[in-house]
NUMI-57001 format. One line per field, with one value per residue: residue number from 1; x, y, z of N, C-alpha, C in turn. Coordinates in steps of 0.1 Angstrom, whole numbers, plus 5000, padded with zeros to 4 digits. Example, Ala and Ser with C-alpha at 12.3 -4.5 7.8 and 13.67 -1.06 7.14 Angstrom:
2
resi (1|2)
n_px (5132|5128)
n_py (4943|4978)
n_pz (5078|5071)
ca_px (5123|5137)
ca_py (4955|4989)
ca_pz (5078|5071)
c_px (5132|5129)
c_py (4967|5000)
c_pz (5078|5079)
! end
This chain:
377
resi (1|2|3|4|5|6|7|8|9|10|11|12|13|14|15|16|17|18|19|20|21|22|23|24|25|26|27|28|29|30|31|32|33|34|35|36|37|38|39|40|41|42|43|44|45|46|47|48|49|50|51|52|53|54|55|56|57|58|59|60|61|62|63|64|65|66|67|68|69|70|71|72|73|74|75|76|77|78|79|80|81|82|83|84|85|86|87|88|89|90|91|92|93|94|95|96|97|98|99|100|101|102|103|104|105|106|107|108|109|110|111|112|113|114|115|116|117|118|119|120|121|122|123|124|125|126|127|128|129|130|131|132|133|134|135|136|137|138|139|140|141|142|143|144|145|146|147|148|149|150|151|152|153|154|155|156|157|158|159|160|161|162|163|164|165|166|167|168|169|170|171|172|173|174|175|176|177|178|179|180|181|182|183|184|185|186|187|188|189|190|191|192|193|194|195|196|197|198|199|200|201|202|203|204|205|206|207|208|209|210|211|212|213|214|215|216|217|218|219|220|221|222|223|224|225|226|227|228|229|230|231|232|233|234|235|236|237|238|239|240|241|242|243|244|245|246|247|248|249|250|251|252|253|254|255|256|257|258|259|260|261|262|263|264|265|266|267|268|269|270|271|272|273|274|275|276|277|278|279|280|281|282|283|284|285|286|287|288|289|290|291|292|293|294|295|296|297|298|299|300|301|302|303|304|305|306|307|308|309|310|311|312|313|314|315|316|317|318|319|320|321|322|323|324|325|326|327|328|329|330|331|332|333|334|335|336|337|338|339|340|341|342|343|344|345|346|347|348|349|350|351|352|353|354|355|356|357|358|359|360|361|362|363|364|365|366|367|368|369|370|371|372|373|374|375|376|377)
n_px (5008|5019|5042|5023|5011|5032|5037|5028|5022|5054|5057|5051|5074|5107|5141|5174|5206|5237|5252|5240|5211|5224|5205|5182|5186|5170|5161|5126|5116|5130|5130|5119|5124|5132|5159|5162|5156|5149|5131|5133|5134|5136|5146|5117|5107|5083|5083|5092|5121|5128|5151|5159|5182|5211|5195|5191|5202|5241|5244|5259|5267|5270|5256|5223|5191|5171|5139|5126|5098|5079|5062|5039|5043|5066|5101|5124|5157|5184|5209|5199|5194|5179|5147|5116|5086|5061|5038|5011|5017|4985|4981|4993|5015|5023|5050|5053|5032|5036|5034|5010|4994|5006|4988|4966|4965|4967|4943|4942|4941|4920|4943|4960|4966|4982|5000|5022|5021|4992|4975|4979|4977|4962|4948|4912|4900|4917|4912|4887|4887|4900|4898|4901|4927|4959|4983|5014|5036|5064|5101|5127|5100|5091|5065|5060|5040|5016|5023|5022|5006|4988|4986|5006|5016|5037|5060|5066|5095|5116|5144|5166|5195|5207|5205|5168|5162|5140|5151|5161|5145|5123|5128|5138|5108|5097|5090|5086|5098|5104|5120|5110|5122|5112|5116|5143|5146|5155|5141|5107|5095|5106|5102|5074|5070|5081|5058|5055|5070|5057|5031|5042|5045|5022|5008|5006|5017|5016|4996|5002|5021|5009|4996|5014|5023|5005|5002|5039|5029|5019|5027|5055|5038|5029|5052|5061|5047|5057|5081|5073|5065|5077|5107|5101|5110|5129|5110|5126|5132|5121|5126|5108|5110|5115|5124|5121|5154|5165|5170|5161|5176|5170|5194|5206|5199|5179|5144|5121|5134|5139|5113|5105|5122|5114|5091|5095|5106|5134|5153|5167|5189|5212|5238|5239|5250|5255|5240|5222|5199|5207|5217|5210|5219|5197|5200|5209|5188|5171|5186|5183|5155|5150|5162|5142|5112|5092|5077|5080|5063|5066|5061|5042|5014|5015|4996|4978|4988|4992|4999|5024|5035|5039|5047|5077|5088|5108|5109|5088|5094|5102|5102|5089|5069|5051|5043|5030|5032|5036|5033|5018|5021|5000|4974|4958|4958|4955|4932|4943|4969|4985|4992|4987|5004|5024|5019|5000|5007|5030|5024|5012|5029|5026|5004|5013|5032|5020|5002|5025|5033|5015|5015|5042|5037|5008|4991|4993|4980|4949|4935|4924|4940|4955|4976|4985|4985|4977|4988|4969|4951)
n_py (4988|5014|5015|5023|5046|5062|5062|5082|5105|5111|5122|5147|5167|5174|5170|5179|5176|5193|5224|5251|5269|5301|5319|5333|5357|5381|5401|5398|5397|5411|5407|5430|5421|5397|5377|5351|5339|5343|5361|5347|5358|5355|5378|5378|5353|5334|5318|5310|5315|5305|5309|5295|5304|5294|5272|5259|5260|5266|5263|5269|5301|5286|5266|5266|5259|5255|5262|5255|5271|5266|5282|5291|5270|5266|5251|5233|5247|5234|5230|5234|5219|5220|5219|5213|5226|5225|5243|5260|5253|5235|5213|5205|5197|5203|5202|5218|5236|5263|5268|5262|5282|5301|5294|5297|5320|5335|5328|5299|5272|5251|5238|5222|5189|5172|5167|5173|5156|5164|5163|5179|5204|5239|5248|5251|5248|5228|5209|5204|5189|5165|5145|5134|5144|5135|5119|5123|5118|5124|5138|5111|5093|5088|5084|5070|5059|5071|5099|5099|5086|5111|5125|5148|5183|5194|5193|5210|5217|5224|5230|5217|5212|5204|5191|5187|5152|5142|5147|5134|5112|5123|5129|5101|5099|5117|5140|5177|5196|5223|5245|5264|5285|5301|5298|5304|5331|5358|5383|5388|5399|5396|5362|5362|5374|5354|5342|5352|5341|5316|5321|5327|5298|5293|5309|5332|5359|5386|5389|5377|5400|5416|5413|5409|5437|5455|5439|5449|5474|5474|5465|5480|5506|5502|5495|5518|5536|5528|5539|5565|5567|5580|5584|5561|5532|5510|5474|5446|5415|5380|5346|5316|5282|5252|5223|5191|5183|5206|5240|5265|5289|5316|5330|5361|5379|5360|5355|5362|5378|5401|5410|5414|5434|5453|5457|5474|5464|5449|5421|5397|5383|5390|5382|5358|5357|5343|5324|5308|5291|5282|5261|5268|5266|5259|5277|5301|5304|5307|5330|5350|5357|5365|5386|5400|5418|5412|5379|5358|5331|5308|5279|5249|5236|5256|5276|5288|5308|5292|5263|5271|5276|5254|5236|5248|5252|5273|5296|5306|5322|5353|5381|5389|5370|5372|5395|5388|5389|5371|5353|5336|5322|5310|5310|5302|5276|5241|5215|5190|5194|5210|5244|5281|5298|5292|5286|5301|5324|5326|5344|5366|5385|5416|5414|5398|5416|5438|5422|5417|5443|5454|5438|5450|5480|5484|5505|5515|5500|5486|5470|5437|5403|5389|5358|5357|5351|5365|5348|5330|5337)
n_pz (5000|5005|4989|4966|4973|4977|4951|4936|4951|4943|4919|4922|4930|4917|4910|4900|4893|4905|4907|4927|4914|4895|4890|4899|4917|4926|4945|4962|4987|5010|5046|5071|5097|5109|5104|5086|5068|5030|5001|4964|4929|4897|4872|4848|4852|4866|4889|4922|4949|4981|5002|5034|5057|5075|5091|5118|5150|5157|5130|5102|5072|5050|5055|5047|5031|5003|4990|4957|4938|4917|4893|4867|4846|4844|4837|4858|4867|4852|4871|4898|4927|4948|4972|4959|4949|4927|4918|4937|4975|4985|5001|5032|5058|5093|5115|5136|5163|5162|5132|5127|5134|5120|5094|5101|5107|5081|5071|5062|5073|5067|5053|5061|5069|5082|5113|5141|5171|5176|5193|5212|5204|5202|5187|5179|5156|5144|5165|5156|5135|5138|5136|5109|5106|5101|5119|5128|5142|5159|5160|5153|5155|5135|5122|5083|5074|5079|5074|5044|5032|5038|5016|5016|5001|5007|5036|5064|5085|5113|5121|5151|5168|5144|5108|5101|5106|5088|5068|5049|5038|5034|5010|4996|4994|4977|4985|4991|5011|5036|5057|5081|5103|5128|5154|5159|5156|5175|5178|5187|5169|5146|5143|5140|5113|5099|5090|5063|5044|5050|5036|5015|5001|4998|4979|4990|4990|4998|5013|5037|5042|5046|5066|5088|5089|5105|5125|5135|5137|5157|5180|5181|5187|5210|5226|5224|5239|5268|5266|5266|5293|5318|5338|5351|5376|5363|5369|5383|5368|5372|5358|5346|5362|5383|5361|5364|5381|5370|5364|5343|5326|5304|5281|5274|5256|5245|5231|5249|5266|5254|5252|5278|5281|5264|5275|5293|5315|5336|5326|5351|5352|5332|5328|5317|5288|5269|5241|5247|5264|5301|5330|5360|5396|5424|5443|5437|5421|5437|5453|5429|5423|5452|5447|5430|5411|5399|5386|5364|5344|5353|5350|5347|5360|5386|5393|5415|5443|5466|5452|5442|5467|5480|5459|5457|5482|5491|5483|5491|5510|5496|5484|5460|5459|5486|5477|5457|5435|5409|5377|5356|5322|5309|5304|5281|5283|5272|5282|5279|5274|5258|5250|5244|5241|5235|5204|5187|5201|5190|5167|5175|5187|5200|5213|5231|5243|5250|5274|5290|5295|5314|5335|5341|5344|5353|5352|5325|5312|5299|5290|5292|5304|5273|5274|5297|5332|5368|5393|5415|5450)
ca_px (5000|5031|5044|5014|5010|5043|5046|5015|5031|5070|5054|5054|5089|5117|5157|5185|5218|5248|5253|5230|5216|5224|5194|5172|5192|5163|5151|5114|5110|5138|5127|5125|5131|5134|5173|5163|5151|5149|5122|5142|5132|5148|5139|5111|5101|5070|5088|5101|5130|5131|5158|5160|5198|5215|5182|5189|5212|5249|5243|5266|5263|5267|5242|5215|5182|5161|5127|5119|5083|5078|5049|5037|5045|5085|5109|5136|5168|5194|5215|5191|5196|5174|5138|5111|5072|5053|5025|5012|5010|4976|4981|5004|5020|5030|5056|5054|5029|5032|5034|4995|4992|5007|4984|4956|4960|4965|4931|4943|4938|4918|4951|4969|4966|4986|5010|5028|5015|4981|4964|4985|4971|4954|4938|4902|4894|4925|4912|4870|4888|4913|4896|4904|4941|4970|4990|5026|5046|5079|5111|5125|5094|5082|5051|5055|5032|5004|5027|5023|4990|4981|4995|5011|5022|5051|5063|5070|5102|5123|5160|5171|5210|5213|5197|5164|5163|5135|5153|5164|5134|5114|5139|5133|5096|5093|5078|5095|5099|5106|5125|5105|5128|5110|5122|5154|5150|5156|5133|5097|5086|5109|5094|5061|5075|5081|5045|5059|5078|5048|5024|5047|5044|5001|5009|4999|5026|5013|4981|5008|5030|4993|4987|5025|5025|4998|5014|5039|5027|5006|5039|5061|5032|5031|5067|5064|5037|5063|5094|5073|5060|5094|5106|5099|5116|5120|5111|5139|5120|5129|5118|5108|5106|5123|5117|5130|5166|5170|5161|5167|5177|5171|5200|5202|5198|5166|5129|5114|5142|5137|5101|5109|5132|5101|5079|5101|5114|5148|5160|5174|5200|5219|5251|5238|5256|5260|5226|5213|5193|5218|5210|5214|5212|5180|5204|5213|5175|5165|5191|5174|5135|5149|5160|5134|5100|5083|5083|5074|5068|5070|5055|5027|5012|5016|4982|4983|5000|4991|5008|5036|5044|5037|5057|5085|5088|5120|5100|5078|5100|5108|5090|5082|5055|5045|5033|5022|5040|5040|5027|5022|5018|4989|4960|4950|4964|4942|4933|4950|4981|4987|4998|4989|5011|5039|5012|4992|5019|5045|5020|5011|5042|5019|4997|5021|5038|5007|5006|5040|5033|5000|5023|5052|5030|4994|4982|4992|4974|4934|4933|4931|4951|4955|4982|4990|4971|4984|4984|4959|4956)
ca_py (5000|5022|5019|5027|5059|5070|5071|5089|5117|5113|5132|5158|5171|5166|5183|5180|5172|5201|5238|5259|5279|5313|5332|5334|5368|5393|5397|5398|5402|5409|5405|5438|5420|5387|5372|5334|5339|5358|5356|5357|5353|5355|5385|5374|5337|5333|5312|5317|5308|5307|5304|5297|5307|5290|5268|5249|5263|5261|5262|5283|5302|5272|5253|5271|5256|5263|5257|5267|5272|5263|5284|5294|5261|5272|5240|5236|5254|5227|5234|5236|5210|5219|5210|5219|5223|5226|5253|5269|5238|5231|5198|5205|5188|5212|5197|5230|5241|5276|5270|5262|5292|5312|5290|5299|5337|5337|5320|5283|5260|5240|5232|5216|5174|5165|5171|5161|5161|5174|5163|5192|5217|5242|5254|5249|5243|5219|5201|5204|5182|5160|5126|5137|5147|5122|5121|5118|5114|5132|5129|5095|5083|5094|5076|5079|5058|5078|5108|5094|5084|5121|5133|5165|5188|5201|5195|5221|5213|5232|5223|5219|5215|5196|5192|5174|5136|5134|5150|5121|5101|5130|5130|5093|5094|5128|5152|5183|5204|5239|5250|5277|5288|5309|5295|5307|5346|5366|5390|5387|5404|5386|5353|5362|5378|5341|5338|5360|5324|5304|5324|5323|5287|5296|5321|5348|5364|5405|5387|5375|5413|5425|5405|5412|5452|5457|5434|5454|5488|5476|5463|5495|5515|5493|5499|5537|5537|5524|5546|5577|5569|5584|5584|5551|5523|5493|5461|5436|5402|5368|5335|5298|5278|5238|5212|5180|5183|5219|5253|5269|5307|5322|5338|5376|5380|5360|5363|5365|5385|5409|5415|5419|5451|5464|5462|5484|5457|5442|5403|5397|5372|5390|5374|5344|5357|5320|5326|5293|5289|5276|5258|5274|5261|5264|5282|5310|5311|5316|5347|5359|5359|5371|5402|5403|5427|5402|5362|5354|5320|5294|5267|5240|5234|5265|5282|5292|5310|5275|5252|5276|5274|5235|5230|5256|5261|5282|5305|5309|5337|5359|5394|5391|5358|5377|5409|5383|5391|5362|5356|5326|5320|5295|5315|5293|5263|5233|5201|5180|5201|5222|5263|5284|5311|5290|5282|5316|5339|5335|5353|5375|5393|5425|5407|5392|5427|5442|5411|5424|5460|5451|5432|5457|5490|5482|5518|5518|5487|5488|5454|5423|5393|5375|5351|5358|5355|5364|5335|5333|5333)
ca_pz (5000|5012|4979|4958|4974|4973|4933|4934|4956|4944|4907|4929|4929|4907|4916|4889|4902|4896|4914|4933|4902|4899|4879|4912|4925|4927|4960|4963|5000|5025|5061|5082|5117|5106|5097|5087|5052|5019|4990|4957|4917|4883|4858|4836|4862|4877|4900|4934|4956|4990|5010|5047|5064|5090|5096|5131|5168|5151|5115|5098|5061|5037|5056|5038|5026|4996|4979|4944|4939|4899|4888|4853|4839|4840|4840|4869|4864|4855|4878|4910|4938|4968|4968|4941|4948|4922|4919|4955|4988|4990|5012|5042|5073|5099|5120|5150|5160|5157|5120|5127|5141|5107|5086|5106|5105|5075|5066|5053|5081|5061|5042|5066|5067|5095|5117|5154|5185|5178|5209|5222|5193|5207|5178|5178|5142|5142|5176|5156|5124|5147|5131|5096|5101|5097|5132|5119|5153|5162|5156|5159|5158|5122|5108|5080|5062|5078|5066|5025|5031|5040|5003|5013|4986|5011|5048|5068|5092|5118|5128|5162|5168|5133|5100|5106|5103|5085|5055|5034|5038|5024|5000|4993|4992|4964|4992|4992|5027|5041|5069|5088|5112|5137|5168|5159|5162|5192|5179|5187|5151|5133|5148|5135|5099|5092|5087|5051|5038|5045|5028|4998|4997|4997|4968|4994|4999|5000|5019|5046|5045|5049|5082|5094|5091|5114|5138|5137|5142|5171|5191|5181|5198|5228|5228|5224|5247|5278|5267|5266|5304|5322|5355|5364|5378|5356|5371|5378|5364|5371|5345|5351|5378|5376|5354|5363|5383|5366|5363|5334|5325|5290|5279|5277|5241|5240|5228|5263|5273|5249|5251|5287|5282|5260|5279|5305|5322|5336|5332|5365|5350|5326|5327|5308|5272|5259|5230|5251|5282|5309|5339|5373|5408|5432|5455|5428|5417|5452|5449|5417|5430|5461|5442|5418|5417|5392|5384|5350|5337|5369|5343|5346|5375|5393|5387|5424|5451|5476|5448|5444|5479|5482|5453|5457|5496|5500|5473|5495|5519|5492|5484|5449|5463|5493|5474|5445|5418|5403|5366|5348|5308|5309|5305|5274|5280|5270|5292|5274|5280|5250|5258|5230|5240|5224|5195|5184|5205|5177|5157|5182|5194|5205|5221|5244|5246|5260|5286|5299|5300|5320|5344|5347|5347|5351|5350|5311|5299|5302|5282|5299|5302|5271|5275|5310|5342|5379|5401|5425|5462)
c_px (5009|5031|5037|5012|5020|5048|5036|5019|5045|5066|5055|5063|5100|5127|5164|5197|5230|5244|5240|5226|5216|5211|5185|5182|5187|5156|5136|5107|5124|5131|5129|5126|5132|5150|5173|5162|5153|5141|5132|5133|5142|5139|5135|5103|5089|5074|5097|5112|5131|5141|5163|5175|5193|5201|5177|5202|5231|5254|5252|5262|5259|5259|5228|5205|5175|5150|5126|5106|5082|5064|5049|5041|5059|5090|5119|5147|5175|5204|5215|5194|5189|5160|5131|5099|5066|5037|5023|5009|4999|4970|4993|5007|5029|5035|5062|5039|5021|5030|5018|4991|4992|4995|4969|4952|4959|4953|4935|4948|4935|4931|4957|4961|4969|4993|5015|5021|5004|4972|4971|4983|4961|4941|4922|4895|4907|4913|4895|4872|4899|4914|4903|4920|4951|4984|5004|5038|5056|5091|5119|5116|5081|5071|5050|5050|5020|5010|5021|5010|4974|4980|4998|5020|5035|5048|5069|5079|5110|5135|5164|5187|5219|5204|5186|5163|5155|5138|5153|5154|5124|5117|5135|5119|5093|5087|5085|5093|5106|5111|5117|5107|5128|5115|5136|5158|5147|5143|5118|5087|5092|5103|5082|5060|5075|5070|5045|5060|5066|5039|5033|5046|5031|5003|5001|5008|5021|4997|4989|5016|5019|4989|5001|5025|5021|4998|5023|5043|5021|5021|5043|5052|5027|5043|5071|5061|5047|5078|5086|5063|5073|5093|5099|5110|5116|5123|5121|5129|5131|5120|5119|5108|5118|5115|5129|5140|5169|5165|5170|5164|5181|5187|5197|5198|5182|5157|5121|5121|5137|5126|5098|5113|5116|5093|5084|5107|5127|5152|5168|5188|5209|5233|5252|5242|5260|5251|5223|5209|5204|5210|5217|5210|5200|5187|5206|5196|5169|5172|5182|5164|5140|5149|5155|5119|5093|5088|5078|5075|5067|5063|5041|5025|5013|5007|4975|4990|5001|5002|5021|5047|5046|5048|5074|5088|5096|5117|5094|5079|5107|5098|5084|5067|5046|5036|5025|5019|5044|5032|5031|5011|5006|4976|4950|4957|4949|4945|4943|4967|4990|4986|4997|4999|5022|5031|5013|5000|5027|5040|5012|5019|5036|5010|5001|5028|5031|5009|5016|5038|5024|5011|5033|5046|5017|4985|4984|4983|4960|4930|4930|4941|4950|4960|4987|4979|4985|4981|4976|4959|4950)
c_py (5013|5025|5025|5039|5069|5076|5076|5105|5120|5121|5148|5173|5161|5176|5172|5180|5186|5214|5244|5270|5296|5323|5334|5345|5384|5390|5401|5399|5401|5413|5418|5438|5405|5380|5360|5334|5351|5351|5357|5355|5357|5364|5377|5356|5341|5323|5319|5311|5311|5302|5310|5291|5303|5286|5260|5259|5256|5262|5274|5286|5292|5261|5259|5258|5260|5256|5264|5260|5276|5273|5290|5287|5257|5255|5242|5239|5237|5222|5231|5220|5210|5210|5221|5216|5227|5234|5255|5255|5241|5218|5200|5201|5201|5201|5205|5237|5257|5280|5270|5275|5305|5308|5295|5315|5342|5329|5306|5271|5251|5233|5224|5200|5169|5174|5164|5166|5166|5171|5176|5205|5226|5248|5247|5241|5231|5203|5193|5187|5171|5145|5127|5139|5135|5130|5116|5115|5130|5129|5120|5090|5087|5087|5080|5074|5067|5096|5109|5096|5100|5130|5148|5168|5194|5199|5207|5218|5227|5223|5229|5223|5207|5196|5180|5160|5132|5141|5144|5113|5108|5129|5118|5093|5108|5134|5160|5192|5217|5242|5264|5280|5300|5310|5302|5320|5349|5375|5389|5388|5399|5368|5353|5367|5365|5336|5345|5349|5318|5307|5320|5309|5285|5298|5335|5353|5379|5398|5385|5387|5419|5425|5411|5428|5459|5452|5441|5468|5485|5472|5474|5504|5514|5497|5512|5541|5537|5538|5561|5577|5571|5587|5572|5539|5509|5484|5450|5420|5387|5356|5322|5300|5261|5231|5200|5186|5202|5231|5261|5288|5307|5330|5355|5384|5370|5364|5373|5378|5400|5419|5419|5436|5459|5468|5471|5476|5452|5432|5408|5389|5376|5387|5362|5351|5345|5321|5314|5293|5280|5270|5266|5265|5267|5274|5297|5310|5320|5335|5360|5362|5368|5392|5407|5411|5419|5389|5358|5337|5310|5282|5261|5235|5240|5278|5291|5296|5297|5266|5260|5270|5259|5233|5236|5262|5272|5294|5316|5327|5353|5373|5396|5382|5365|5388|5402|5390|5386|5356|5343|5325|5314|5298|5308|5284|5254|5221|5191|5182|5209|5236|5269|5298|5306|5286|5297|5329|5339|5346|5370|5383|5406|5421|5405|5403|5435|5435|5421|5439|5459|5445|5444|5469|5488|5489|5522|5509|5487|5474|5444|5413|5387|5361|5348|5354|5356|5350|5339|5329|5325)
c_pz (5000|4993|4968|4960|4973|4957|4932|4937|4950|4927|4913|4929|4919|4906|4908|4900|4898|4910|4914|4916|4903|4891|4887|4920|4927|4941|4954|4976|5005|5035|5066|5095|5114|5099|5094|5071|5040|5008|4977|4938|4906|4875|4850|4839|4870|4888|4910|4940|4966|5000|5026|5051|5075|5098|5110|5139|5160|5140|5114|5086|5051|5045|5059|5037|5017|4988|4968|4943|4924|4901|4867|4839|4837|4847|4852|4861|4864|4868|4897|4917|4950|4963|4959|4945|4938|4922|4934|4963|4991|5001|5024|5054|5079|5113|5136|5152|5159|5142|5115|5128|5128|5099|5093|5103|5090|5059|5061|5062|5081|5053|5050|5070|5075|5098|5131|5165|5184|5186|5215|5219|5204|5199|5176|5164|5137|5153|5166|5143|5127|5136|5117|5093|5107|5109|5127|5130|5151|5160|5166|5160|5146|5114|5097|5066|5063|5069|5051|5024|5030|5029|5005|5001|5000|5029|5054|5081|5103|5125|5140|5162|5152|5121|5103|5096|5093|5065|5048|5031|5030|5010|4989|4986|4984|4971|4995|5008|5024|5053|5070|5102|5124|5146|5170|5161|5175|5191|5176|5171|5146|5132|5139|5118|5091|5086|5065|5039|5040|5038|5015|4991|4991|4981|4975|5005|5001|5010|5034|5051|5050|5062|5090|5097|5102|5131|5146|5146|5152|5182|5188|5189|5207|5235|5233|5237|5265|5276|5272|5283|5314|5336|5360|5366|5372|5368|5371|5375|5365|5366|5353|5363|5371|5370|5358|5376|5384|5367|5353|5331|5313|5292|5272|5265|5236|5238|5239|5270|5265|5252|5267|5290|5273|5262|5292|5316|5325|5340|5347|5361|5337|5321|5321|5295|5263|5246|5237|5264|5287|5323|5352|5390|5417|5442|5446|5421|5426|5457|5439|5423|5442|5457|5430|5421|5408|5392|5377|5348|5345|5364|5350|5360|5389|5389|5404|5436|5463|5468|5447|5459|5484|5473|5451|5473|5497|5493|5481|5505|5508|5490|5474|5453|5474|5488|5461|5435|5407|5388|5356|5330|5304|5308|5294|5274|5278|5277|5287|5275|5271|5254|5243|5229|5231|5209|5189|5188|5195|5168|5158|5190|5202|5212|5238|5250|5257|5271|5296|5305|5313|5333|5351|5352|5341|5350|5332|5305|5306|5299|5291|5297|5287|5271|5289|5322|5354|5385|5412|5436|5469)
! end
């Protein structure tokens, strides 16, 4: 059966052997906060190229990725070696899913076929059509006859510390893929910019710049909104709680970090300069919190200030907990145990900005919570 379906799908794509080609060197979008990608074409092609830089933690220049996106009947460049979709992906496997999250805002939810983990989706109109979509596992543990069986026109992948695994196999089976390497920026907007590259795969790319702009201009005057309230004291903020053995601390240059400083606030742990969350001991957190005026983040299972202090006793003597200051992500999480702040927030960078402000100076923000809530007592 396996095989029947796969020569069905391997028509799909078709890549020539020989050098990257060169006639694709007109940009057609560069990124204004986004460093992962670039749109490109060739005077006089209705075809596109997209190529996603340095696509996994590590990667350096020459470990590049690219899709060309054949349209207007145009043959593949000799030359070309990456992958090759054919006309716009109407059948897609998202493999993160904040990539649900792009596909969503940008109306084509219905397109997507499978993907991993989607008991943990929080998306509603994913969760309404659950029976219908083709559960493809994780990596290492890739199904992937239900994958074939789902006939996507293009996977959509993200690289951890390596290229992912399930490259060659795609490779094998004629289904081309995409690196959409959101996870990878620091910056909040560029995170969400990536939503740019996956429209292009739609063929809506000015329908995705359309949705991005306004994004945005709503964070920048969230942004504004905090610098032009003067004379105050930022916030020193301290993140997480443990998982396991550890406790881990963003480094100072991250996302969270970032959106942190924008919203008027100040990481407490700046000395992590490594670009990687580090682990820290409970004796050096208990420092942090002790000299912290907020506490962002303290994960699952800490919804309130009782389980805090049950599950965190030495917590419990510090003055950020006492004046309950404490602020956890989870405000849409789903029973099943999906968090859509890591889902719908990539796409929402202002959103979650607000959040913050609301938290650090709660006489600027009138909004409510959306991603946030305080813990309760």
């Amino acid at each position: 059966m396996l095989t029947l379906i796969v020569s069905s799908v391997g028509t799909l794509t078709s890549c020539r052997g020989g050098e990257r080609t060169e006639a694709f060197s007109e940009s057609l979008y560069r990124p204004e906060e986004a460093s992962g990608f670039e749109i490109l074409g060739s005077p006089g092609s209705a075809s596109v190229l997209i190529r996603s830089a340095a696509p996994w933690q590590g990667a350096d220049s020459t470990d590049y990725r690219e899709l060309l996106i054949l349209r207007g009947g145009e043959d593949i460049p000799s030359d070309f070696k990456g992958q090759v979709l054919k006309g716009n992906a109407d059948r897609v496997i998202c493999m993160s899913s904040g990539h649900i999250a792009m596909l969503s805002l940008l109306g084509n939810i219905d397109n997507i076929v499978g993907g991993s983990s989607l008991d943990f989706v929080s998306s509603p109109e994913i969760q309404s059509r659950r029976g219908e979509l083709a559960e493809v596992g994780f990596e290492g543990a890739i199904d992937y006859e239900a994958l074939v069986a789902a006939r996507p026109d293009l996977v959509i992948l993200y690289g951890v510390n390596s290229a992912n695994p399930m490259e060659a196999r795609l490779a094998d089976l004629g289904i081309p893929y995409i690196y959409i390497g959101d996870y990878l920026e620091q910056s909040p907007l560029g995170k969400a910019e990536w939503m740019v590259a996956l429209g292009e795969c739609l063929g809506k790319r000015e329908e995705a710049v359309a949705h991005f702009r306004p994004i945005k201009k709503n964070y920048l005057a969230m942004k504004q909104r905090v610098n032009e309230a003067k004379d105050r004291r930022r916030p020193k903020v301290m993140l997480n709680g443990p998982y396991g053995d550890q406790w881990m601390m963003p480094s100072a240059d991250n996302y969270i970090v970032r959106l942190i400083s924008d919203a008027g606030g100040e990481y407490i742990y700046p000395e992590n300069m490594t670009g990687a969350s580090q682990p820290i001991s409970r004796e050096l957190a208990l420092r942090l919190a002790s000299a912290s005026d907020r506490w962002l983040n303290v994960g699952n299972g800490y919804d309130s200030f009782e389980s805090l202090r049950s599950g965190l006793p030495l917590m419990a003597s510090t003055e950020v907990v006492k004046k309950g200051e404490v602020y956890n992500n989870t405000k849409r999480s789903t029973i099943a145990g999906g968090n859509d702040f890591y889902e719908s927030g990539i796409v929402n960078p202002d959103l979650i900005l607000c959040d913050m402000i609301k938290i650090m100076y709660p006489d600027l923000v009138s909004e409510p919570f959306f991603y946030y809530r305080r813990l309760t007592q």
